[in-house]
mmCIF file as gemmi writes it, N, C-alpha and C atoms, coordinates in Angstrom:
data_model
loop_
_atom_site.group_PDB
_atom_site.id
_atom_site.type_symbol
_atom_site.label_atom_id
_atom_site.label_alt_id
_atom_site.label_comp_id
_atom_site.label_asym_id
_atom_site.label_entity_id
_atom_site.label_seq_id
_atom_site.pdbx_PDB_ins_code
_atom_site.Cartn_x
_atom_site.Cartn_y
_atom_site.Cartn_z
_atom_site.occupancy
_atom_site.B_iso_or_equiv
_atom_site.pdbx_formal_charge
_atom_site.auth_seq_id
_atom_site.auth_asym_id
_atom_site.pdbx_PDB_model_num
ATOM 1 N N . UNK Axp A 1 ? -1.198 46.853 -25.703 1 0 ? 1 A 1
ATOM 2 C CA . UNK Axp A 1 ? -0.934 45.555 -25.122 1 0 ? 1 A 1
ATOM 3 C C . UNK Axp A 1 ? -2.067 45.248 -24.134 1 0 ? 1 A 1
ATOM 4 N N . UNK Axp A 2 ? -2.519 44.054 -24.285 1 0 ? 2 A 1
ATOM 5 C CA . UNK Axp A 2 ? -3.685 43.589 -23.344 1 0 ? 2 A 1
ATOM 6 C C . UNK Axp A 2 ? -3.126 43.48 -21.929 1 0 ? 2 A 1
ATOM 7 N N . UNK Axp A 3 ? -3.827 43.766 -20.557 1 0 ? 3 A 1
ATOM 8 C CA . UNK Axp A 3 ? -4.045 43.466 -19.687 1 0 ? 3 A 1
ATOM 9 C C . UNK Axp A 3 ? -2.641 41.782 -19.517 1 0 ? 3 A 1
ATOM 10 N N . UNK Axp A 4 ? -3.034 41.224 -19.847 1 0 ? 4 A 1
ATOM 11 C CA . UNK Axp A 4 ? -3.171 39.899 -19.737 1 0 ? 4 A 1
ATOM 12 C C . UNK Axp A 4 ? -1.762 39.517 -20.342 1 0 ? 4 A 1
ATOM 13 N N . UNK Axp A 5 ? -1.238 40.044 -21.514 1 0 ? 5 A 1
ATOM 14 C CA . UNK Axp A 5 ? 0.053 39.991 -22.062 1 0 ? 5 A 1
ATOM 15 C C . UNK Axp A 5 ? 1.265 40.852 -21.506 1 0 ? 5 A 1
ATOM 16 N N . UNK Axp A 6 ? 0.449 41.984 -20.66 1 0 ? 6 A 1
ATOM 17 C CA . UNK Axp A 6 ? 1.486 42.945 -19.859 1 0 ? 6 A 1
ATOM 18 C C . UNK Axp A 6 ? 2.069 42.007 -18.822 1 0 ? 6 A 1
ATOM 19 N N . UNK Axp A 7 ? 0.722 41.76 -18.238 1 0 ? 7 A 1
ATOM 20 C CA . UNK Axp A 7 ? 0.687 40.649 -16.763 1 0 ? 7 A 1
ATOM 21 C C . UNK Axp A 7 ? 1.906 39.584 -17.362 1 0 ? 7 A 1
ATOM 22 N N . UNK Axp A 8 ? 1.996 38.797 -18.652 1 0 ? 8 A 1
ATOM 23 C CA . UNK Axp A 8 ? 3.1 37.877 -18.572 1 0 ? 8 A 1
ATOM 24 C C . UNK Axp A 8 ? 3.729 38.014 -18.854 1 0 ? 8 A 1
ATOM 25 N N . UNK Axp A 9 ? 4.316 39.411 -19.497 1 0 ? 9 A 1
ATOM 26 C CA . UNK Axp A 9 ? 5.338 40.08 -19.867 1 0 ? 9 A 1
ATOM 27 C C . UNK Axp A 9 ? 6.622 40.076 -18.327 1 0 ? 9 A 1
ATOM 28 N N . UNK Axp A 10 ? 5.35 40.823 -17.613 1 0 ? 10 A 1
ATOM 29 C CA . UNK Axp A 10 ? 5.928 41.738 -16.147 1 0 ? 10 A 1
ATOM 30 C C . UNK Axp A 10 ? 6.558 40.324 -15.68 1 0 ? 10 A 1
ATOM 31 N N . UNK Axp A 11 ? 5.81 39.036 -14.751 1 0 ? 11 A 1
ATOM 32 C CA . UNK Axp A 11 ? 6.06 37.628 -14.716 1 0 ? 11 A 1
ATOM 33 C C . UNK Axp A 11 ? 7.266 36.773 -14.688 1 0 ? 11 A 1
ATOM 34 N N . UNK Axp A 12 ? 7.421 37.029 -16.729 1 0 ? 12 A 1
ATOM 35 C CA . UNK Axp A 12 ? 8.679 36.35 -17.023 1 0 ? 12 A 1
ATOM 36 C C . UNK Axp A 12 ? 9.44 37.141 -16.487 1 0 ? 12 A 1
ATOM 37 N N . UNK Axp A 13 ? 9.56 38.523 -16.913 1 0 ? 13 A 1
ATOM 38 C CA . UNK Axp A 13 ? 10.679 39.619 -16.512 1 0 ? 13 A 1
ATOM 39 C C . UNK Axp A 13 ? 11.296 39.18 -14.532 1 0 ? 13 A 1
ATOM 40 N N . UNK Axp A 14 ? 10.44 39.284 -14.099 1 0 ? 14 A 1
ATOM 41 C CA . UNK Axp A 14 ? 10.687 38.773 -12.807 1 0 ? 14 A 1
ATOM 42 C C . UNK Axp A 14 ? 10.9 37.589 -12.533 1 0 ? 14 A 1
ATOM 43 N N . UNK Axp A 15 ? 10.474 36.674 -13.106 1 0 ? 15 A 1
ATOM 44 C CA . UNK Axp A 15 ? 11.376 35.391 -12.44 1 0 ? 15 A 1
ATOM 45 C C . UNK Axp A 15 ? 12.744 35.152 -13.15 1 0 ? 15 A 1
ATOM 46 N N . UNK Axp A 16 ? 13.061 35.779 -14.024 1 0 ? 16 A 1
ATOM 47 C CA . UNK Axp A 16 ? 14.16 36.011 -14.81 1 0 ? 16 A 1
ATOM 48 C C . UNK Axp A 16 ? 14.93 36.693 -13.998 1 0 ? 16 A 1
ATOM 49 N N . UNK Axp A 17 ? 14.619 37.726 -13.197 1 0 ? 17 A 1
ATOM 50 C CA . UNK Axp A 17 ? 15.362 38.93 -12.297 1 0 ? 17 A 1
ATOM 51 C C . UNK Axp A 17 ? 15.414 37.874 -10.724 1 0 ? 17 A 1
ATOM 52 N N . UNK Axp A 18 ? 14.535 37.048 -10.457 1 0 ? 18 A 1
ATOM 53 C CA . UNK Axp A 18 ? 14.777 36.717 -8.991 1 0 ? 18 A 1
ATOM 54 C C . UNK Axp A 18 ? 16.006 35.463 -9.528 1 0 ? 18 A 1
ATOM 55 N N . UNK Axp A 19 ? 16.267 34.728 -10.559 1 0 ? 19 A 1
ATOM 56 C CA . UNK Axp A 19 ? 17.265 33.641 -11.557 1 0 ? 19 A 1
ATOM 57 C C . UNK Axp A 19 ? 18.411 34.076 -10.94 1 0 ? 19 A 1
ATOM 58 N N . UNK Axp A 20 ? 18.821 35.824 -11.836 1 0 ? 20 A 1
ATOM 59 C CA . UNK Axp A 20 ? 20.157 36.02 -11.622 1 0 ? 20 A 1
ATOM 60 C C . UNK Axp A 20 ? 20.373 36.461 -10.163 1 0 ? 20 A 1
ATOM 61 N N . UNK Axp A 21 ? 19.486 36.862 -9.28 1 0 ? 21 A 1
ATOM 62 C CA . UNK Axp A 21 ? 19.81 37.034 -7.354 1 0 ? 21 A 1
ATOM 63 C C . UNK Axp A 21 ? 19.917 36.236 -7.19 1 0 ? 21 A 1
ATOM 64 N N . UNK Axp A 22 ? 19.429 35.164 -7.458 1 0 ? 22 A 1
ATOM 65 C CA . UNK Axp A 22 ? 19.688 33.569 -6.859 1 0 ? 22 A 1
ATOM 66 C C . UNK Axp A 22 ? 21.242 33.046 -7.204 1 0 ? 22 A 1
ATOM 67 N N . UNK Axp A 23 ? 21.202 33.664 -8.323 1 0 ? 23 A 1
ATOM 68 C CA . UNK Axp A 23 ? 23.182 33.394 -9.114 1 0 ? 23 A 1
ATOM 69 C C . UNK Axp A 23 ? 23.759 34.217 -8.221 1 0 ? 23 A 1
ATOM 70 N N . UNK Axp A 24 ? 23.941 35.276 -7.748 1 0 ? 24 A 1
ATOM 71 C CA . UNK Axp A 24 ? 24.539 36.189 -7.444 1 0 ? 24 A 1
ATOM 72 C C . UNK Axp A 24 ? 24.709 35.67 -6.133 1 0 ? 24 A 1
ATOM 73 N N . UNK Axp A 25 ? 23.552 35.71 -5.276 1 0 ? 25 A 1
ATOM 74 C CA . UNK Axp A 25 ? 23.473 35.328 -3.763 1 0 ? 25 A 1
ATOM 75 C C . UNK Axp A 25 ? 24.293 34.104 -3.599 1 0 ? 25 A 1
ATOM 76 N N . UNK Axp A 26 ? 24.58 32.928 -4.675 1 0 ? 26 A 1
ATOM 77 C CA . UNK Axp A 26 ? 25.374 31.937 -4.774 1 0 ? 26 A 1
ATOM 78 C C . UNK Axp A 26 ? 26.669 32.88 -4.767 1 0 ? 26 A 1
ATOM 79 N N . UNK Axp A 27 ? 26.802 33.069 -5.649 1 0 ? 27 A 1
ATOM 80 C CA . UNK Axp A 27 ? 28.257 33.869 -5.629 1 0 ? 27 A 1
ATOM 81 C C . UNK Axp A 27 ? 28.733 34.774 -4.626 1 0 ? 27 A 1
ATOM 82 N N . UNK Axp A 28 ? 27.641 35.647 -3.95 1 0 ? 28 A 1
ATOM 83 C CA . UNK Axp A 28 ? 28.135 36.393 -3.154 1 0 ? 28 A 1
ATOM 84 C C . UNK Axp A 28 ? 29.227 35.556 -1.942 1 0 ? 28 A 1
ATOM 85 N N . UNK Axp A 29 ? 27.977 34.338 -1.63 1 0 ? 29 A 1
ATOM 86 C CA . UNK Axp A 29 ? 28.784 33.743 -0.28 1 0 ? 29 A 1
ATOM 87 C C . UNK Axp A 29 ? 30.038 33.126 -0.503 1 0 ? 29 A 1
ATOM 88 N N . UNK Axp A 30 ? 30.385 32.957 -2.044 1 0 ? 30 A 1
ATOM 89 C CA . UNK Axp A 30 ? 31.473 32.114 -2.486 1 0 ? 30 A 1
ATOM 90 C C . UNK Axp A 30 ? 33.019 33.58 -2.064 1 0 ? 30 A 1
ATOM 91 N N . UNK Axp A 31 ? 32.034 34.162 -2.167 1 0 ? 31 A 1
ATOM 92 C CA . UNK Axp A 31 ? 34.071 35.307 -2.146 1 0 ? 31 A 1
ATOM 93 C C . UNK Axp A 31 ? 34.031 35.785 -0.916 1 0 ? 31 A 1
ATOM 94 N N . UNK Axp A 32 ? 35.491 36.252 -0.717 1 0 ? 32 A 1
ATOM 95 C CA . UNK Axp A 32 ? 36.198 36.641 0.707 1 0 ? 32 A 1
ATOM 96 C C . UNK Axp A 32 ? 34.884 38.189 1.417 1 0 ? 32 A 1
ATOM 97 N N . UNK Axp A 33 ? 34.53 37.258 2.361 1 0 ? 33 A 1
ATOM 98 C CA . UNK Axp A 33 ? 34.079 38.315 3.571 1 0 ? 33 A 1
ATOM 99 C C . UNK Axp A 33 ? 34.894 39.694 3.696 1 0 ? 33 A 1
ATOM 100 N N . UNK Axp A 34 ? 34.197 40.994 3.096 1 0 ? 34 A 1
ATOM 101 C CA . UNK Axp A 34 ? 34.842 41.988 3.034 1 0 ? 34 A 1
ATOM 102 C C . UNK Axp A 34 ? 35.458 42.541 1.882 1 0 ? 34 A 1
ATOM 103 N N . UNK Axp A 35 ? 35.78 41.967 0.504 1 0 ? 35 A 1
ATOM 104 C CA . UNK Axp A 35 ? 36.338 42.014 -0.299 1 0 ? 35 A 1
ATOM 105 C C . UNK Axp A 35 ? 35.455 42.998 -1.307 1 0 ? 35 A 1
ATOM 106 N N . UNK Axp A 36 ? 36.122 43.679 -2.103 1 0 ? 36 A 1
ATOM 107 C CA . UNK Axp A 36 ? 35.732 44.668 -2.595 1 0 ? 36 A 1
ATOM 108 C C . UNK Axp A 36 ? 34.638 43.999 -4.134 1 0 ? 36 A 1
ATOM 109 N N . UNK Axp A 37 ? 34.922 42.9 -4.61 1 0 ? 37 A 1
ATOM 110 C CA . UNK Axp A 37 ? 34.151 41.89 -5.368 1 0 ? 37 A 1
ATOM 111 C C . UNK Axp A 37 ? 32.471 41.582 -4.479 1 0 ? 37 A 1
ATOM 112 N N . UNK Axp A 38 ? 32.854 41.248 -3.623 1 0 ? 38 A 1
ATOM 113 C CA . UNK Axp A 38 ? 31.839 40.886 -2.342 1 0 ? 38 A 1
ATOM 114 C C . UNK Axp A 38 ? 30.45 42.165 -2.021 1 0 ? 38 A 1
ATOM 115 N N . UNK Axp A 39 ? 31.631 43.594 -1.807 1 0 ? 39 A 1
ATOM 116 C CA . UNK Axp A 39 ? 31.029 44.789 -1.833 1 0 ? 39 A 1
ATOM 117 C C . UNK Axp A 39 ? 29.753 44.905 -3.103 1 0 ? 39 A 1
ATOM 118 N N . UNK Axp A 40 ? 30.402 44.938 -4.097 1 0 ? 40 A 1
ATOM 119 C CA . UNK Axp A 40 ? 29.661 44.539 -5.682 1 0 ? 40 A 1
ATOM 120 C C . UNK Axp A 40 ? 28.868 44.272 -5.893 1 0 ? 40 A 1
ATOM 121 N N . UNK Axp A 41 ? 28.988 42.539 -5.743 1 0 ? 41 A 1
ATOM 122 C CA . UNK Axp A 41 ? 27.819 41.692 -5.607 1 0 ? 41 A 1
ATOM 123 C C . UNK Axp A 41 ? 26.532 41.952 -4.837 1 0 ? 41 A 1
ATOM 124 N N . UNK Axp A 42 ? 27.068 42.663 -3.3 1 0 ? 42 A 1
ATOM 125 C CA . UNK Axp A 42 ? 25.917 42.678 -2.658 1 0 ? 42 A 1
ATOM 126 C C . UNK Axp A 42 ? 25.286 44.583 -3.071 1 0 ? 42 A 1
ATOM 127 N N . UNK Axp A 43 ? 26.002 45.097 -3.995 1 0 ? 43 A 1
ATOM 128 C CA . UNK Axp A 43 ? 25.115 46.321 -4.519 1 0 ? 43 A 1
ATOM 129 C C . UNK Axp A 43 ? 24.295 45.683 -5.47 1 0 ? 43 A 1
ATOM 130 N N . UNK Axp A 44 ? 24.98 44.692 -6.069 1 0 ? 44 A 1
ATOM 131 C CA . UNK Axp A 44 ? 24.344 44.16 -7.436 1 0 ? 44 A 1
ATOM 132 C C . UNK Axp A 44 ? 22.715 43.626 -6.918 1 0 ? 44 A 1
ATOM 133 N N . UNK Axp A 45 ? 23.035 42.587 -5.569 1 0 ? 45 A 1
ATOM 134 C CA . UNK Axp A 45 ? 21.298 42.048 -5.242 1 0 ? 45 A 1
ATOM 135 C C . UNK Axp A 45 ? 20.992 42.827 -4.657 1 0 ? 45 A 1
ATOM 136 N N . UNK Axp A 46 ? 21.061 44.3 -4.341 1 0 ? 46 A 1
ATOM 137 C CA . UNK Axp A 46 ? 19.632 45.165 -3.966 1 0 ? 46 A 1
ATOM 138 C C . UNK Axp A 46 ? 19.212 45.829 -4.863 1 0 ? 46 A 1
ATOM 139 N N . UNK Axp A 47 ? 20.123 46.255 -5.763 1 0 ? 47 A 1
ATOM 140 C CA . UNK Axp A 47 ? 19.677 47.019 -7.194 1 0 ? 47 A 1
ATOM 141 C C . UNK Axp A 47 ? 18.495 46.02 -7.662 1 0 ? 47 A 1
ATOM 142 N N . UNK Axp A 48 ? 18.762 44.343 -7.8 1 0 ? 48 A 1
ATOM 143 C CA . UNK Axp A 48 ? 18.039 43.795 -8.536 1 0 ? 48 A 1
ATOM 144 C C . UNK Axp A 48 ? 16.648 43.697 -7.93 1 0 ? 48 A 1
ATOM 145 N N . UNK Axp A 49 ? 16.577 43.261 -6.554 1 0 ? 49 A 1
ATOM 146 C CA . UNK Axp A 49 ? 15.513 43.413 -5.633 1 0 ? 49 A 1
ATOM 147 C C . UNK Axp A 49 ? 14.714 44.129 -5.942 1 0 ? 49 A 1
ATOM 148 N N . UNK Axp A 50 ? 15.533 45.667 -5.755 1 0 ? 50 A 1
ATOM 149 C CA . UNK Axp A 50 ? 14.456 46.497 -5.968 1 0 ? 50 A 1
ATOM 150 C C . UNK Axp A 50 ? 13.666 47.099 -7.508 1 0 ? 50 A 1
ATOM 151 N N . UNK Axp A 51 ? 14.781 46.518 -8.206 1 0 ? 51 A 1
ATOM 152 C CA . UNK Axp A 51 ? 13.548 46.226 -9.695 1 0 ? 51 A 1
ATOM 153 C C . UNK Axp A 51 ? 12.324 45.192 -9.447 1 0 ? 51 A 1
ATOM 154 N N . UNK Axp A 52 ? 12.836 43.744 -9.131 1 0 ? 52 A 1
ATOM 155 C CA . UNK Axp A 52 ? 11.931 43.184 -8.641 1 0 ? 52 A 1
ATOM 156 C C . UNK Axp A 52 ? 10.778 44.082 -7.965 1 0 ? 52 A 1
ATOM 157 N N . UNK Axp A 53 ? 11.005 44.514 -7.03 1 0 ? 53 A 1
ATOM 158 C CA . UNK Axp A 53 ? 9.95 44.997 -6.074 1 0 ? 53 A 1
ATOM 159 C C . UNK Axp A 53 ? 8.905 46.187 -6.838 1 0 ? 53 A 1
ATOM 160 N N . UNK Axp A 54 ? 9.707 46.893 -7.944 1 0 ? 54 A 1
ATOM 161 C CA . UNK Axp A 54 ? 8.93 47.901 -8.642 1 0 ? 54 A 1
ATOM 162 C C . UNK Axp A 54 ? 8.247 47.044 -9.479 1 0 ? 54 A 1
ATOM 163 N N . UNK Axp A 55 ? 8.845 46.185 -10.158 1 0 ? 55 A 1
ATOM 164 C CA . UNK Axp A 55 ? 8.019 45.236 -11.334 1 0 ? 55 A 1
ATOM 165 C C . UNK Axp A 55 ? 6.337 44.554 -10.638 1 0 ? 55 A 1
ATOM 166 N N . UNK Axp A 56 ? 6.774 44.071 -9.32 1 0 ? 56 A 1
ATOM 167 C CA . UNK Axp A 56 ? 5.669 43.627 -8.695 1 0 ? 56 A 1
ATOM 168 C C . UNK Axp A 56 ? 4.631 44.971 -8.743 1 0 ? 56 A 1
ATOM 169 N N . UNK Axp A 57 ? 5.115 45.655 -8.162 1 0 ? 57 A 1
ATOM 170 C CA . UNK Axp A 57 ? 3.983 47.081 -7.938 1 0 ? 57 A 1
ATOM 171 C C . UNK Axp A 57 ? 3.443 47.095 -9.811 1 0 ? 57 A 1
ATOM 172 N N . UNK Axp A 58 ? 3.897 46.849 -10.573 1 0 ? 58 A 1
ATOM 173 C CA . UNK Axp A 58 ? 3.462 47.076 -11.71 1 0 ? 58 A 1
ATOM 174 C C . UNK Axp A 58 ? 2.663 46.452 -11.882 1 0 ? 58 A 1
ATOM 175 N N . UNK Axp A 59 ? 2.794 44.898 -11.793 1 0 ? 59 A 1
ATOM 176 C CA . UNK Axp A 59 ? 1.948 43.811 -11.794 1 0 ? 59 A 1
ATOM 177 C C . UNK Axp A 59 ? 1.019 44.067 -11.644 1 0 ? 59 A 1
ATOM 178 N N . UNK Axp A 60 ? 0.651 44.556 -10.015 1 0 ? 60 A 1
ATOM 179 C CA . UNK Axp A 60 ? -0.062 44.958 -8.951 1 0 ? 60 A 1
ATOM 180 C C . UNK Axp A 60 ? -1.246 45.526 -9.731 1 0 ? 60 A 1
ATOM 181 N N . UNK Axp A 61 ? -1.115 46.598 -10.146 1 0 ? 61 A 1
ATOM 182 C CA . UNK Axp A 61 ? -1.248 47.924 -11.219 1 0 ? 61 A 1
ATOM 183 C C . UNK Axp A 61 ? -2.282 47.131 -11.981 1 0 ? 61 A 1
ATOM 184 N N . UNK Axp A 62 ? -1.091 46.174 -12.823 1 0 ? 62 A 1
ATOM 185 C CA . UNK Axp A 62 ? -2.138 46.016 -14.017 1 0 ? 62 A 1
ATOM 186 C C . UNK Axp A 62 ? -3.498 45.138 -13.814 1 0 ? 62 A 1
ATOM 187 N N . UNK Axp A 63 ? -3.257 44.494 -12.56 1 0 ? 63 A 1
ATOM 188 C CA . UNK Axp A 63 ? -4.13 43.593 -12.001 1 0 ? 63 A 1
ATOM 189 C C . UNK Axp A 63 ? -5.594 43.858 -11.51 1 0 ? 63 A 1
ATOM 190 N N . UNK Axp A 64 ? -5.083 45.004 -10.908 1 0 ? 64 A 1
ATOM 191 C CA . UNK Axp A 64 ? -6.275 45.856 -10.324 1 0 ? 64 A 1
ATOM 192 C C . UNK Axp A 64 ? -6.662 46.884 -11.537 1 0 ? 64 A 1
ATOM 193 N N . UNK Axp A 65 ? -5.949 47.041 -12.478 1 0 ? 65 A 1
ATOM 194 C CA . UNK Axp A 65 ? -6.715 48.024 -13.773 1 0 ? 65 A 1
ATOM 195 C C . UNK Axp A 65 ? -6.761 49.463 -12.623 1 0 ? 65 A 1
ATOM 196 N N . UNK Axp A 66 ? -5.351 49.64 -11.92 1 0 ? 66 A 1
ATOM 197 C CA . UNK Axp A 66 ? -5.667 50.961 -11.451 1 0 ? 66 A 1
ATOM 198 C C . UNK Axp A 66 ? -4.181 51.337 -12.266 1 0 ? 66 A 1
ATOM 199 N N . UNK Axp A 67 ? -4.193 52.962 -12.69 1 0 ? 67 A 1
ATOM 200 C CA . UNK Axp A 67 ? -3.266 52.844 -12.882 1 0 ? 67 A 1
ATOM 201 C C . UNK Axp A 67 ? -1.998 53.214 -12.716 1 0 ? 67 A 1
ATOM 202 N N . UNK Axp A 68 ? -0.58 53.479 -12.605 1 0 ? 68 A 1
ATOM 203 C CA . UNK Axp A 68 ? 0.455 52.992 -11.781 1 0 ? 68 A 1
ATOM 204 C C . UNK Axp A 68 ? 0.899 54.363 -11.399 1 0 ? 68 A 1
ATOM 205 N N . UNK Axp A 69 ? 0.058 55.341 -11.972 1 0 ? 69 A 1
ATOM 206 C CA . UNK Axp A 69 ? 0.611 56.701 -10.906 1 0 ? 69 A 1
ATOM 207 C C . UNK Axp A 69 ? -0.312 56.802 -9.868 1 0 ? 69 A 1
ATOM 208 N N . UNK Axp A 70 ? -1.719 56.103 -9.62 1 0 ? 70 A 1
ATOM 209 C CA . UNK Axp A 70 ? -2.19 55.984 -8.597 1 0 ? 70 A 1
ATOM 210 C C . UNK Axp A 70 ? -1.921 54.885 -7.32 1 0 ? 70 A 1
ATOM 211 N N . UNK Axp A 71 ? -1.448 53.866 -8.312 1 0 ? 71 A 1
ATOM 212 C CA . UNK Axp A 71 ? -0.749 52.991 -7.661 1 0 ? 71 A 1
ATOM 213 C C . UNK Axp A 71 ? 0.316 53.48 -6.512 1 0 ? 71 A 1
ATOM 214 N N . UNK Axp A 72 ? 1.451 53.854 -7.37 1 0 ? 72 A 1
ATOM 215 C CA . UNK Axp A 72 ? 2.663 54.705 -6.782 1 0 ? 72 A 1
ATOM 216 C C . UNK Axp A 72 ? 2.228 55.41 -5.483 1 0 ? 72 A 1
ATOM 217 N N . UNK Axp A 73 ? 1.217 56.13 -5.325 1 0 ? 73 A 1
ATOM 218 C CA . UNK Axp A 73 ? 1.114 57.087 -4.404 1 0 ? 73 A 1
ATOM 219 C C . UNK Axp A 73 ? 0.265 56.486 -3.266 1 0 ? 73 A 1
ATOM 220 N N . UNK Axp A 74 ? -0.242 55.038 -3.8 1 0 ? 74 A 1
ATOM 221 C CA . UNK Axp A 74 ? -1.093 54.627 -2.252 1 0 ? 74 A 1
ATOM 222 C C . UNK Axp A 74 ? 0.094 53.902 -1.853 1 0 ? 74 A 1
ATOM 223 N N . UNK Axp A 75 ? 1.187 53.645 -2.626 1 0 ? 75 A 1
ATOM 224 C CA . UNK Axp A 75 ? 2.369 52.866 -2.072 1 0 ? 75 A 1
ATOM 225 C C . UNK Axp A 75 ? 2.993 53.362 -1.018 1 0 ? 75 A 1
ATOM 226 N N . UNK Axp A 76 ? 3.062 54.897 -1.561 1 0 ? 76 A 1
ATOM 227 C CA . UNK Axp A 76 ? 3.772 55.853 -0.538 1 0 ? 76 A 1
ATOM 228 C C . UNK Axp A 76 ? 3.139 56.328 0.762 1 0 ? 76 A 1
ATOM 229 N N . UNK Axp A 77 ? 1.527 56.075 0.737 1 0 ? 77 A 1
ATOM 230 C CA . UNK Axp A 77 ? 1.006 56.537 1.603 1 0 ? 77 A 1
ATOM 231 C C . UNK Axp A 77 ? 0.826 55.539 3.199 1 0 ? 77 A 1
């Protein structure tokens, strides 16, 4: 896969993933403060976040043509 087709692969995948947080974050505020539904939801938008946030680092990756186990580790550093 080219450079360039990864890059809009990664893209769609993510604005597709920030779609349903945006659904969710709607929904979250819609149910009872405290409620075990509520609990859920808000595991549901950090799980998704943090795909988001790995997908970006991928991006990142393919952008710079470095690649993502070197990536990974200047992340950490």
């Amino acid at each position: 896969m080219s450079d360039y087709t990864e890059a809009e692969t990664l893209h769609a995948e993510i604005n597709r993933l920030v779609a349903v947080e945006k659904t969710l974050e709607e929904e979250f505020w819609a149910l009872p403060e405290g409620s075990a539904a509520a609990a859920r939801t808000a595991r549901a938008i950090c799980q998704i976040g943090d795909q988001i946030r790995r997908l970006e680092v991928e991006l990142w990756a393919v952008g710079s043509h470095r690649p993502l186990e070197q990536t990974a580790k200047s992340e950490r550093a």
